[in-house]
C-alpha positions as CSV (number, residue, x, y, z in Angstrom):
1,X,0.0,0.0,0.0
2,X,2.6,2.0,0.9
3,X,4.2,1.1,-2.5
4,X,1.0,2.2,-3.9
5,X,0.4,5.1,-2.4
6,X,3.7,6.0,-2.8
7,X,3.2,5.8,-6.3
8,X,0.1,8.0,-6.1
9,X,1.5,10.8,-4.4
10,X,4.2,10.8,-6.7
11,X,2.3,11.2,-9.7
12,X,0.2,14.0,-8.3
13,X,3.8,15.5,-7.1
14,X,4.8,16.0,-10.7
15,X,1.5,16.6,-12.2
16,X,1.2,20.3,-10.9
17,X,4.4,21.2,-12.3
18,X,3.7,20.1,-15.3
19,X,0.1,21.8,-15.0
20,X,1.8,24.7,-14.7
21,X,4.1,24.5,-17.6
22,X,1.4,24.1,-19.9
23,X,-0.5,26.9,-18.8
24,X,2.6,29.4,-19.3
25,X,3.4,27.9,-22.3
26,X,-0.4,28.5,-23.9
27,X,-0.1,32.6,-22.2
28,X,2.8,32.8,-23.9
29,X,1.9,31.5,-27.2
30,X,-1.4,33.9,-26.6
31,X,1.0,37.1,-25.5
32,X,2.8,36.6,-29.1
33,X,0.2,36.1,-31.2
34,X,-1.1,39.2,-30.0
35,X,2.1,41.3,-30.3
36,X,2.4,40.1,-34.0
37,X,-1.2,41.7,-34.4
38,X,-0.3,45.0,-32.6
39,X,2.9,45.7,-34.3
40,X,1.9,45.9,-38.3
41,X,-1.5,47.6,-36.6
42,X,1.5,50.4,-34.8
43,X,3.7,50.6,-38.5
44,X,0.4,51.1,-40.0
45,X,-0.6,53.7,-38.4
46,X,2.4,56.0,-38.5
47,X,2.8,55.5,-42.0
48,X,-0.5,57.1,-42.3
49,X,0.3,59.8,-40.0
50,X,3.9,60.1,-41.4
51,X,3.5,60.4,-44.8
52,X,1.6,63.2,-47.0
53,X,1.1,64.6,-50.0
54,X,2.3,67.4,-51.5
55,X,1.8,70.3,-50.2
56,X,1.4,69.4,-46.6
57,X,4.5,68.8,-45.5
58,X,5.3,68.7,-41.7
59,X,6.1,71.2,-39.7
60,X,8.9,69.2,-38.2
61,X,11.2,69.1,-41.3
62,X,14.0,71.7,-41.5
63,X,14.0,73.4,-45.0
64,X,17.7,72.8,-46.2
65,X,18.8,75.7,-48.2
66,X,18.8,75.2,-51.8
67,X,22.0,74.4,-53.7
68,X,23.9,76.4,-56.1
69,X,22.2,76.4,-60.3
70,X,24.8,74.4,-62.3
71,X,25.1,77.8,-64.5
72,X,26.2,79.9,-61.2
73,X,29.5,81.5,-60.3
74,X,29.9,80.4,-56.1
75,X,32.1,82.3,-54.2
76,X,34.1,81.0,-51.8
77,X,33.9,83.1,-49.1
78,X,29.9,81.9,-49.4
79,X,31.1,78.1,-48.8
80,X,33.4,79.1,-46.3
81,X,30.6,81.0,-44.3
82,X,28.3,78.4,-44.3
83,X,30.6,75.4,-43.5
84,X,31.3,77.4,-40.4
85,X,28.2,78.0,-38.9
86,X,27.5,74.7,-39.7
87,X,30.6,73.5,-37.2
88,X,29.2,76.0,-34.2
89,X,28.6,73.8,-31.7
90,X,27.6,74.7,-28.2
91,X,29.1,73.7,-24.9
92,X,26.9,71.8,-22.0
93,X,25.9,74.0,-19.4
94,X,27.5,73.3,-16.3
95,X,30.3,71.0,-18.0
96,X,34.0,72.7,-18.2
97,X,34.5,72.9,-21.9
98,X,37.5,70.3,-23.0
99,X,41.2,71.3,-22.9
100,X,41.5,69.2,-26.4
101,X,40.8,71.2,-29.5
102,X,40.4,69.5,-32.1
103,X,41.4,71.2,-35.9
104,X,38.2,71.2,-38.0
105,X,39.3,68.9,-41.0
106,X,39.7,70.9,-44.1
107,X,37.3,70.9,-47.2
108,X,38.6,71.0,-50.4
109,X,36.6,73.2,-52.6
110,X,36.0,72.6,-56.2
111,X,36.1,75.5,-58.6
112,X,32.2,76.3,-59.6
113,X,30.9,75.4,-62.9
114,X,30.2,78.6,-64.5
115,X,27.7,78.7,-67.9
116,X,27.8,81.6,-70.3
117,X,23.9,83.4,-70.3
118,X,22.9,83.8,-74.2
119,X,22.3,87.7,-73.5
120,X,23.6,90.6,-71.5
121,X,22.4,91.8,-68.3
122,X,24.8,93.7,-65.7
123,X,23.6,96.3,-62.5
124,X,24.7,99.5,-62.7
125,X,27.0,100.8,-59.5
126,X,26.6,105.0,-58.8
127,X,29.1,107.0,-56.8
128,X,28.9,108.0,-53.4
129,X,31.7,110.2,-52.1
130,X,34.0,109.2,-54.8
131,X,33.1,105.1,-53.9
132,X,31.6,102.6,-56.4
133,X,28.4,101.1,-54.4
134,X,25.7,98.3,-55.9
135,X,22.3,99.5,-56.2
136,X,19.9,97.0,-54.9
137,X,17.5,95.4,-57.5
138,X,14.4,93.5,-56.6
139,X,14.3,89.6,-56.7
140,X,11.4,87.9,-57.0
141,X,10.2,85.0,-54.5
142,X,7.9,81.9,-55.3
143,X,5.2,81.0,-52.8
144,X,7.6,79.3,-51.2
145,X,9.7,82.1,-50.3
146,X,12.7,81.1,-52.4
147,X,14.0,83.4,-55.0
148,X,12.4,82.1,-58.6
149,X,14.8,83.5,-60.5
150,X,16.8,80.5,-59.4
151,X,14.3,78.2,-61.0
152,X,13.3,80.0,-64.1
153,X,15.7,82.4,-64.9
154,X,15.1,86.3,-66.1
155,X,11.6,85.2,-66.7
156,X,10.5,85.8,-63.2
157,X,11.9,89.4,-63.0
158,X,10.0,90.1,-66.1
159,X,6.9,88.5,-65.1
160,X,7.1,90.3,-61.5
161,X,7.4,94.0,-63.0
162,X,4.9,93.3,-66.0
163,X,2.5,91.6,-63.6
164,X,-1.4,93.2,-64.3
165,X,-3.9,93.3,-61.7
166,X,-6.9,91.0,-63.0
167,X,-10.5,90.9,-61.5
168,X,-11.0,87.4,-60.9
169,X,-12.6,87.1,-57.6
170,X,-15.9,85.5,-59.4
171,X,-13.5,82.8,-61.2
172,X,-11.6,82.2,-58.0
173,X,-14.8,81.4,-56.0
174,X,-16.1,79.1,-59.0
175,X,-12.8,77.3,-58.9
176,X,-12.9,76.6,-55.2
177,X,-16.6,75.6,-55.7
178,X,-15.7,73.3,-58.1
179,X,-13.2,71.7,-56.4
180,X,-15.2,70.7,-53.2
181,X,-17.9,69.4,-55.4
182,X,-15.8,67.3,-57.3
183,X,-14.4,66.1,-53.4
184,X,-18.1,65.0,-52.3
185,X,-19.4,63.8,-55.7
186,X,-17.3,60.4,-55.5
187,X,-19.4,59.6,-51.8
188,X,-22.6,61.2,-52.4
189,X,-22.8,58.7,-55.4
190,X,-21.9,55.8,-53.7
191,X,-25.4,56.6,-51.3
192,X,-28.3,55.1,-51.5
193,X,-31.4,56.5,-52.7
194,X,-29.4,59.8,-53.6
195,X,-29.8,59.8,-57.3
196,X,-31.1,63.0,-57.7
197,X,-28.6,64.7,-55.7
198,X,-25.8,62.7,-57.5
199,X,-27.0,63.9,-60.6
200,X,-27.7,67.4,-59.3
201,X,-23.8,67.5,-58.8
202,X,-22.7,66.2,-61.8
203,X,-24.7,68.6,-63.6
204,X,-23.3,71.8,-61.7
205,X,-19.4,70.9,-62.2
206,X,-20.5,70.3,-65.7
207,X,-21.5,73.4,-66.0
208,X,-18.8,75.3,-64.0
209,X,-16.1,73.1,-66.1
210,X,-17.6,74.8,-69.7
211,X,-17.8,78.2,-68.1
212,X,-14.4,78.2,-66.4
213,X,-12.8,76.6,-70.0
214,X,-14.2,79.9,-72.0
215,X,-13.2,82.3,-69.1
216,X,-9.9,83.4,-67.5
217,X,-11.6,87.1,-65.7
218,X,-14.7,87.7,-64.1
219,X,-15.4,90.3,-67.6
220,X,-16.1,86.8,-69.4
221,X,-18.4,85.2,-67.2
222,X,-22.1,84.5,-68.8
223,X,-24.6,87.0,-67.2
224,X,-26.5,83.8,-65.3
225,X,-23.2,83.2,-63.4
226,X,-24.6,84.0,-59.9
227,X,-27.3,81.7,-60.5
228,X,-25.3,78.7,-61.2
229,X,-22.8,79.5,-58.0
230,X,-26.3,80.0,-56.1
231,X,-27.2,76.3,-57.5
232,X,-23.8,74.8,-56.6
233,X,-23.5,76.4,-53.5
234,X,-26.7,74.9,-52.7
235,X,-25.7,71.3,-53.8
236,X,-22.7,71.4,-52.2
237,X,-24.6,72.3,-48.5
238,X,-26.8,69.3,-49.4
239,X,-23.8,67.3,-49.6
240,X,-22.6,68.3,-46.5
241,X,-25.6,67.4,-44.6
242,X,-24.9,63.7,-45.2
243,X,-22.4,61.7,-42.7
244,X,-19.7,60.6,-45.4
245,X,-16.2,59.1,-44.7
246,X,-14.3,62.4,-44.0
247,X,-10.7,60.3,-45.2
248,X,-12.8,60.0,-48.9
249,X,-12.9,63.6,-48.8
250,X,-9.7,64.8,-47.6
251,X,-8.3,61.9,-50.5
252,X,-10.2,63.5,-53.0
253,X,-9.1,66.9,-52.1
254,X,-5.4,66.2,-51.5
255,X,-5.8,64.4,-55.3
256,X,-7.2,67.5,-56.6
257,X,-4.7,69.9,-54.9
258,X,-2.0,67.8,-56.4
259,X,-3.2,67.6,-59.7
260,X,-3.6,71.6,-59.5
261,X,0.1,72.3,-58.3
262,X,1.4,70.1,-60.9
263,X,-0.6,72.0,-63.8
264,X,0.6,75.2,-62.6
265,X,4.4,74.0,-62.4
266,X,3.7,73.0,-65.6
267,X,2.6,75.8,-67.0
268,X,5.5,78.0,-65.1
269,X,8.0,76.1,-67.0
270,X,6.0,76.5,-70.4
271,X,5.9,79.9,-69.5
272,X,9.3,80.4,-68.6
273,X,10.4,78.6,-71.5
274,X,8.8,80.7,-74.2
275,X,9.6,83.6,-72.4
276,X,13.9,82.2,-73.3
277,X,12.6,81.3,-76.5
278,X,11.1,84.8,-77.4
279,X,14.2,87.1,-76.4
280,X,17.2,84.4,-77.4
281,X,15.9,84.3,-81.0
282,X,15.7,85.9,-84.0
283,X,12.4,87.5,-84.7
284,X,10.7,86.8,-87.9
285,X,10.8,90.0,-89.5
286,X,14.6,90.1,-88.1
287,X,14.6,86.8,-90.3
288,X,13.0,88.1,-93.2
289,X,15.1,91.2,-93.2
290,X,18.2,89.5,-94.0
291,X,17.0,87.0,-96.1
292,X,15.7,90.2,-98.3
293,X,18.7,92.3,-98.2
294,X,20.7,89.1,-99.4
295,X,19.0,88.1,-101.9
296,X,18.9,91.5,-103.3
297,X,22.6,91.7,-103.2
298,X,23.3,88.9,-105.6
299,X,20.4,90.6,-108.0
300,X,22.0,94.2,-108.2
301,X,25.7,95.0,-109.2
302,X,27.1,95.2,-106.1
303,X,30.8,96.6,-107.6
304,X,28.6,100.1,-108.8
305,X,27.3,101.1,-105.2
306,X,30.6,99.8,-103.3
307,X,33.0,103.4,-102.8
308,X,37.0,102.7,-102.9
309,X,37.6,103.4,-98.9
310,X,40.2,101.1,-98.4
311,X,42.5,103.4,-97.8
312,X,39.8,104.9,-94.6
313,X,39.7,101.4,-93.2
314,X,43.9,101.6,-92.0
315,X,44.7,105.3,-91.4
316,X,45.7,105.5,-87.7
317,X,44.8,108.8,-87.8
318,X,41.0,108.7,-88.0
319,X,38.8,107.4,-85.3
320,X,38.1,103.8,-85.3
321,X,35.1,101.7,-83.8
322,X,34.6,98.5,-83.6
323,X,30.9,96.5,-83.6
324,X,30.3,92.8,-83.3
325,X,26.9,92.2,-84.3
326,X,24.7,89.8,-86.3
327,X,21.6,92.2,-86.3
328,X,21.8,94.6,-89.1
329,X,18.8,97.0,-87.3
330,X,21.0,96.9,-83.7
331,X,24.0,97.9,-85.5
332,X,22.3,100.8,-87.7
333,X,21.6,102.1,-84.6
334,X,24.6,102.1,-83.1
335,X,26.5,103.8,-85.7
336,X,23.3,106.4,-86.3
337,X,23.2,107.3,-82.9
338,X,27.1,108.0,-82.8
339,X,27.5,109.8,-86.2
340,X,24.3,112.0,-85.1
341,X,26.0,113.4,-82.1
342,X,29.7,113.5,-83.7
343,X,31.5,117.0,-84.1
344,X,33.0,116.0,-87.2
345,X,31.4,112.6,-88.4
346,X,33.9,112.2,-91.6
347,X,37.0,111.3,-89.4
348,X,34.8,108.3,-88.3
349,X,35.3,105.0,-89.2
350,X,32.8,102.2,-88.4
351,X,34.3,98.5,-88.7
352,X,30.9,95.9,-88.4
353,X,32.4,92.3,-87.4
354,X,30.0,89.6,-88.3
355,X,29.1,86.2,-89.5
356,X,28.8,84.6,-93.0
357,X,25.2,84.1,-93.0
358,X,24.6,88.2,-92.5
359,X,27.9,89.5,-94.5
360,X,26.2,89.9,-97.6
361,X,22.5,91.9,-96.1
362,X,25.0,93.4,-93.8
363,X,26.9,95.0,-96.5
364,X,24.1,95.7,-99.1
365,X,22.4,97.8,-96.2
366,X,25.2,100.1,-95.1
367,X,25.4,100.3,-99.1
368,X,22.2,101.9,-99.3
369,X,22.2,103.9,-95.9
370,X,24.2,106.5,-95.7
371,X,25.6,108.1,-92.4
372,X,26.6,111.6,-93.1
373,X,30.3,111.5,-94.1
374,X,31.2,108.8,-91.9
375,X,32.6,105.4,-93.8
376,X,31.6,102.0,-92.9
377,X,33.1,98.8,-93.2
378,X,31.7,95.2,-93.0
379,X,33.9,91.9,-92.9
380,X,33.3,88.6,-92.3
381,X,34.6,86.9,-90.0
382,X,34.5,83.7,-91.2
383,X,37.0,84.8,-93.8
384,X,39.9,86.5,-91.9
385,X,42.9,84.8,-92.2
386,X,44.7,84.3,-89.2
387,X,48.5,82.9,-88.9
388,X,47.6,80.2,-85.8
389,X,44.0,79.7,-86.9
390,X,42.5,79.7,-90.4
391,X,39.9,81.3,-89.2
392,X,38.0,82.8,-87.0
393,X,34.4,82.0,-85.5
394,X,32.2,84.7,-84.8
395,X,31.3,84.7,-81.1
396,X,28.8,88.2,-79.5
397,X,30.1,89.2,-76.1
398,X,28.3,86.7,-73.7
399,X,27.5,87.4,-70.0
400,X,27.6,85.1,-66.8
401,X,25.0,84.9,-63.9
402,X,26.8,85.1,-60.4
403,X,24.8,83.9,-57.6
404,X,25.7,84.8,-54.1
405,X,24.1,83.1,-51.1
406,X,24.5,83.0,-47.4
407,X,22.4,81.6,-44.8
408,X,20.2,84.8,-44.5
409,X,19.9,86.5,-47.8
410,X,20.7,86.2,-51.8
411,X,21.6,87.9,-54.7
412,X,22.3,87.7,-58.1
413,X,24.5,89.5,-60.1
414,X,26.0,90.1,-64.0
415,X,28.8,90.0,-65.8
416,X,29.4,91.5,-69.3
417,X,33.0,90.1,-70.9
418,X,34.8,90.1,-74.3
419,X,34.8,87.1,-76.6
420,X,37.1,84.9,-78.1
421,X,37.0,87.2,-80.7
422,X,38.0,89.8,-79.3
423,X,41.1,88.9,-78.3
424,X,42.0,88.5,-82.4
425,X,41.8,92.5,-82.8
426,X,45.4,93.3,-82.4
427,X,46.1,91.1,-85.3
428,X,42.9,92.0,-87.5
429,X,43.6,95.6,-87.5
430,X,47.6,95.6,-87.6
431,X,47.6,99.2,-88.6
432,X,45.5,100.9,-86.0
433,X,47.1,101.6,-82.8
434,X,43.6,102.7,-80.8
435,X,39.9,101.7,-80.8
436,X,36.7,102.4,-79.3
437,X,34.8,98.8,-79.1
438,X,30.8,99.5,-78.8
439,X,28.4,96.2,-78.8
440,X,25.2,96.8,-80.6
441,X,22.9,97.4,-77.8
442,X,24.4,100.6,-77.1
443,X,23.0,104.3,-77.8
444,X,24.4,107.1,-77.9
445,X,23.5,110.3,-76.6
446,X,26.8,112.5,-76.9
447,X,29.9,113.3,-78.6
448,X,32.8,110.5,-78.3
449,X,35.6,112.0,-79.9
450,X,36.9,112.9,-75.9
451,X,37.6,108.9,-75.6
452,X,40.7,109.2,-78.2
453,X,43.0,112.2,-76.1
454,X,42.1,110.0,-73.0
455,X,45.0,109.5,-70.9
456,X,44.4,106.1,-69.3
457,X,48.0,105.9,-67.6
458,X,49.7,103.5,-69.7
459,X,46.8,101.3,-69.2
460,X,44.9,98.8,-71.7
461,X,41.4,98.5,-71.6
462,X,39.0,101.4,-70.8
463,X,36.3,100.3,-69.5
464,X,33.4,100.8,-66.6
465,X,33.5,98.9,-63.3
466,X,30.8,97.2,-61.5
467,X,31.9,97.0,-57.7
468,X,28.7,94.4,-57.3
469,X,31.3,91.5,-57.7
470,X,34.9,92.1,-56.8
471,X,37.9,89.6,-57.6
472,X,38.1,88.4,-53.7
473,X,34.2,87.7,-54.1
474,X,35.5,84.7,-57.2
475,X,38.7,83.5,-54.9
476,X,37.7,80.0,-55.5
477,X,37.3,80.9,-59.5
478,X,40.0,82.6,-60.1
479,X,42.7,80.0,-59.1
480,X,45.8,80.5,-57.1
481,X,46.8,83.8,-59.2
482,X,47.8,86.3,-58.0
483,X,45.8,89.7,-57.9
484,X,43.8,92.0,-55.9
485,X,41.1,91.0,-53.8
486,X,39.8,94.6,-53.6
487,X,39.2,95.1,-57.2
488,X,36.2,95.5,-59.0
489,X,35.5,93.9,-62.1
490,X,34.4,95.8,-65.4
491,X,32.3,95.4,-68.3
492,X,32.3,95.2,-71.7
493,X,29.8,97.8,-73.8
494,X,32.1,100.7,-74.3
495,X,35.4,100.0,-74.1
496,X,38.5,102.3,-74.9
497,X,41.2,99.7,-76.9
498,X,44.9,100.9,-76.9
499,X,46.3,98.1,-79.3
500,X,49.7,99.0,-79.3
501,X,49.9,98.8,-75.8
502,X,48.4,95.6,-76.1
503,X,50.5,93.9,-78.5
504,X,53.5,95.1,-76.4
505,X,52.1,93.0,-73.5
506,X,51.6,90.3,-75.7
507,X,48.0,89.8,-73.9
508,X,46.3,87.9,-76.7
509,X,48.8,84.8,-75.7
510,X,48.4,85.6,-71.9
511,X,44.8,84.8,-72.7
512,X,45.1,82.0,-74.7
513,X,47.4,80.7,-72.1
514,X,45.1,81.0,-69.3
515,X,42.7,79.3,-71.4
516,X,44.5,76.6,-71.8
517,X,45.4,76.1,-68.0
518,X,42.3,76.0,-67.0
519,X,40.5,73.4,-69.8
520,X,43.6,71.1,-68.9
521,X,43.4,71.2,-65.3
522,X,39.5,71.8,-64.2
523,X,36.5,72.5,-66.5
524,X,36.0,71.6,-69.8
525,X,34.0,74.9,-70.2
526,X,35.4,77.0,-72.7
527,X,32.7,79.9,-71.7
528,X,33.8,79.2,-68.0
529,X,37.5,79.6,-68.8
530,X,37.2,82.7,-70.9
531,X,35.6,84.7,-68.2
532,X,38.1,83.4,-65.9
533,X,41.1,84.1,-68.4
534,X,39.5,87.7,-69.4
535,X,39.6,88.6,-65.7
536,X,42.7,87.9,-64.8
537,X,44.5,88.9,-68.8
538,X,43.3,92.8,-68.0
539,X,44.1,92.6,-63.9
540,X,45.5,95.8,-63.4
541,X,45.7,96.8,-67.1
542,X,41.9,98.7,-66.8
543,X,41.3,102.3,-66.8
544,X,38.0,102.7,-64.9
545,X,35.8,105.4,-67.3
546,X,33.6,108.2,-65.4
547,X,30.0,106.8,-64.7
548,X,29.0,109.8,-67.2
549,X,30.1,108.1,-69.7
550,X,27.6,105.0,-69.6
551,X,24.3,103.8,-67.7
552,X,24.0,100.2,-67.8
553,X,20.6,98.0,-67.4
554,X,18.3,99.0,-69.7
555,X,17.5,95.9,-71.1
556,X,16.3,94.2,-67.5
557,X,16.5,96.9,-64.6
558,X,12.8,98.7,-64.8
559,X,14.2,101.3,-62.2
560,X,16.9,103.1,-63.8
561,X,17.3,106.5,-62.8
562,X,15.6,109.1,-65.5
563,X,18.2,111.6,-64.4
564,X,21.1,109.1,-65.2
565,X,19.7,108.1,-68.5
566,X,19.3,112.0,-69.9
567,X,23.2,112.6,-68.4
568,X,24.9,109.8,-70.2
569,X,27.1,109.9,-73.2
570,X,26.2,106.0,-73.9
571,X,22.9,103.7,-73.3
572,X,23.8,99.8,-73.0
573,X,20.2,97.8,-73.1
574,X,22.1,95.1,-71.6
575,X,19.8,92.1,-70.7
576,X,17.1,90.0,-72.2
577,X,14.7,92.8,-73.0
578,X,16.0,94.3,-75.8
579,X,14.6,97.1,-77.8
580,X,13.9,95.6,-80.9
581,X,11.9,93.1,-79.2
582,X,8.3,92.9,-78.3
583,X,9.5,92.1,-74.7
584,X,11.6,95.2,-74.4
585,X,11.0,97.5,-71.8
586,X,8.1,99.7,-73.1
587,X,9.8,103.5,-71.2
588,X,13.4,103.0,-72.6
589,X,12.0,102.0,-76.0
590,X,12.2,105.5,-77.5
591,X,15.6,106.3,-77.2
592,X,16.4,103.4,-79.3
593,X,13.7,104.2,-81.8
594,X,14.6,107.5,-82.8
595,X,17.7,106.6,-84.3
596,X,15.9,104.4,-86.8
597,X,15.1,104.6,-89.8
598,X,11.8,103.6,-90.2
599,X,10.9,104.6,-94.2
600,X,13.3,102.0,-95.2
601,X,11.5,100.0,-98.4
602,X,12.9,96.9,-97.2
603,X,11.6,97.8,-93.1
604,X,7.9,97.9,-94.9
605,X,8.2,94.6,-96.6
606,X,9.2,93.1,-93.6
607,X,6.9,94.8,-91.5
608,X,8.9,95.8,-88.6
609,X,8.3,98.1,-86.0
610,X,9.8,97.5,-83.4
């Protein structure tokens, strides 16, 4: 028995135990099965709340400061300042700062890319006390509060200024009506028993979608407008009255505000694009101008209206300008405007630089138009023979868009800077020993003949500074050179050429040279490494010209002083909005316009009128 119930009070002994296991076992089989359901339920969740659309960002993300355009110019002293606040680092309160300082590890900067604009845009600098100082321009900001010229270029400045006020309250409130209504259509159809309301709604954004597609300001709204918003406004409170599924709404609504944000990017960029395409290329009646004049020169005898000059083109002793251009009404102008206000206009001797495909209208129109006694020469540049090259290709003066950025504020700023080309004069006009170099925006309002008894002081290139961007501003362009951190750089527009001062310095192979140094070492830019080259070529061989002489702007800056403009011997309509174009600025049209000739057969046929 004893064995027995030995036996027996064994078993139950062990059988608790084991009880016991069991049951912990199952709770914890239970207690995981239950955390595998919790945690996809928790990811779930916070992916909802964590991700949105755009447009409703949170608040909690830091804006990170936007990067550099490939086509900008970044100074170094920029980097530097923003790698260092970026190192500040506070000490602990109540903790003894460490004895250990450790040297911030050095960043290697790369030179910036730098892409040549197709046009010419620059900000004047006025004189204060006998100091060069930047005027401040205006730069125009995106919703987002980040400068849009950035984004779209030029086209932003010229939308800001030409902006019209439009009365468009009506549209806007149609708009936001047909939006909600298209946000509580999807649910209200899904109802039952709601068919007539369903069909009440489809009706109104019908409606509003063919009124809004014929109308852009409240001046071409029907006259029964407020009685369809009374109808939709109506609809839409009916729709409101029902208990929907407020997430189908806010989904609806956040699709709609997408799809609206992408249509109007879109049609910024169209915008902004045609807006390039309009001021970077030809005209049509430009276009047909050319193509007139040139056919007309192989129909006439040519040899009968061309005068023997040739011995005007090489006398030092006369004065000598020089014009790049490939637009025959631009250049007109410029020589017009120059003979018109000369002293004595038959010591003047014009010298118009251009292309192959506008040699021959080129020359058959200074052919026909005379310019008092002054003589004018056209040559192709394709055709000049050179001893290193064969020939030469015709480049126009291009300009480069600096943008300078710090934590706090921005700016942009222009640069204005010879050719390729230009660089060949010394060895296109051996015989001339001084020239006057005009581009053919330019006007002018007064005599030039002071420019040839200027004493520049042994120097090269007369030309005016713009203190906006000085050499220690482009440290990190400019190389290891050395030069003058202090000095301003200058522009190209008017420019006073000694050549045999030029040829002595042998600068055309300084340039060259510098060219060469920097496609070999850095960027493969050649746009990038003549601006570079043509800075540091004229470093300290510039004579800076009297502001009088020039105002600068005229073909982007809407706020040049009137005062200025009326003082100054030259006009440069550097910039996108040129004069001849539609897209020029409307007030400093008519100082261009006067020095053209506008009875011109050829003008007529074309119909231009600028």
């Amino acid at each position: 028995m004893k064995g027995g119930g030995g036996g027996g009070s064994g078993a139950s002994a062990y059988g608790f135990p084991a009880k016991r296991r069991w049951k912990g076992l199952v709770i914890g089989v239970l207690g995981l099965v239950f955390l595998s359901m919790l945690v996809p339920l928790v990811f779930l969740l916070g992916l909802y709340n964590g991700f949105h659309t755009t447009g409703y960002a949170s608040d909690s993300q830091s804006s990170k400061p936007d990067v550099f355009q490939p086509n900008a110019i970044e100074p170094k002293k920029e980097v530097e300042g923003f790698i260092d606040e970026s190192r500040e680092t506070k000490e602990p309160t109540g903790l003894q700062p460490s004895k250990v300082e450790e040297k911030p590890p050095k960043v290697e900067e790369k030179p910036p890319k730098v892409d040549a604009l197709p046009t010419h845009t620059h900000e004047n600098g006025t004189k204060v006390d006998g100091k060069v100082q930047a005027t401040h321009r205006m730069i125009a900001m995106d919703e987002s509060g980040k400068p849009c010229e950035w984004k779209f270029g030029s086209y932003c400045i010229w939308r800001e200024e030409n902006r019209e006020v439009i009365k468009d309250s009506m549209i806007n409130k149609l708009k936001d009506q047909l939006f909600v209504a298209r946000a509580y259509y999807p649910s209200i159809a899904k109802l039952p028993k709601q068919g007539k309301l369903t069909q009440e709604l489809k009706q109104n954004i019908q409606e509003l979608e063919r009124v809004l597609s014929e109308s852009t300001t409240d001046l071409d709204l029907p006259l029964q407008i407020e009685k369809k918003s009374l109808n939709m406004e109506a609809a839409i409170v009916k729709a409101k009255s029902f208990p929907l599924d407020c997430n189908n709404v806010d989904k609806k609504l956040r699709q709609i505000y997408d799809m609206t944000e992408d249509e109007a990017s879109f049609h910024m960029k169209q915008s902004a694009f045609l807006f390039q395409l309009a001021v970077q290329t030809m005209p049509k009646s430009l276009h047909c101008l050319s193509m007139q004049l040139t056919v007309e020169y192989f129909r006439t005898d040519s040899t009968n209206l061309e005068l023997s000059q040739a011995e005007k083109y090489a006398d030092p002793t006369l004065y000598h300008y020089i014009i790049f251009s490939k637009n025959i009404l631009a250049s007109s102008v410029v020589i017009n405007s120059t003979v018109s206000h000369a002293k004595e206009s038959g010591n003047q001797v014009f010298h118009v630089l251009t292309d192959g495909q506008n040699y021959f209208a080129m020359k058959l129109w200074f052919l026909r138009n005379s310019y008092k006694d002054a003589t004018v020469e056209v040559l192709n540049v394709d055709h000049v023979k050179l001893h290193d090259e064969e020939n030469a290709t015709f480049v126009l003066p291009q300009e480069f868009r600096i943008s300078f950025r710090t934590l706090t504020h921005s700016r942009t700023e222009y640069m204005s800077m010879f050719s390729h080309l230009h660089y060949l004069l010394p060895e296109i006009f051996k015989n001339l020993d001084k020239v006057v170099v005009l581009e053919d925006d330019v006007v002018v309002q007064r005599d030039l003949s002071a420019l040839w008894s200027l004493d520049m002081g042994g120097k090269v290139n007369g030309a005016a500074q713009s203190c906006h961007v000085r050499l220690g501003e482009l440290k990190s362009f400019l190389g290891e050179h050395s030069y003058n951190q202090d000095d301003c750089t200058w522009m190209s527009g008017l420019n006073v050429i000694d050549l045999a001062k030029w040829r002595e310095l042998d600068l055309s192979q300084i340039f060259r040279g510098l060219v060469s140094e920097k496609l070999s070492k850095q960027d493969k830019s050649t746009d990038a490494a003549a601006l570079r080259a043509s800075l540091l070529t004229f470093h300290g061989q510039v004579y800076a010209l009297d502001n009088s002489w020039s105002v600068y702007g005229l073909g982007h800056d809407y706020k040049v002083n009137v005062q200025d403009i009326e003082k100054a011997a030259t006009l440069h309509y550097n910039g996108y909005l040129k004069p001849w174009l539609e897209l020029g600025i409307p007030k400093y049209k008519a100082h261009w316009k006067k020095f053209l000739d506008r009875e011109d057969l050829f003008l007529s046929k074309c119909n231009i009128n600028p």
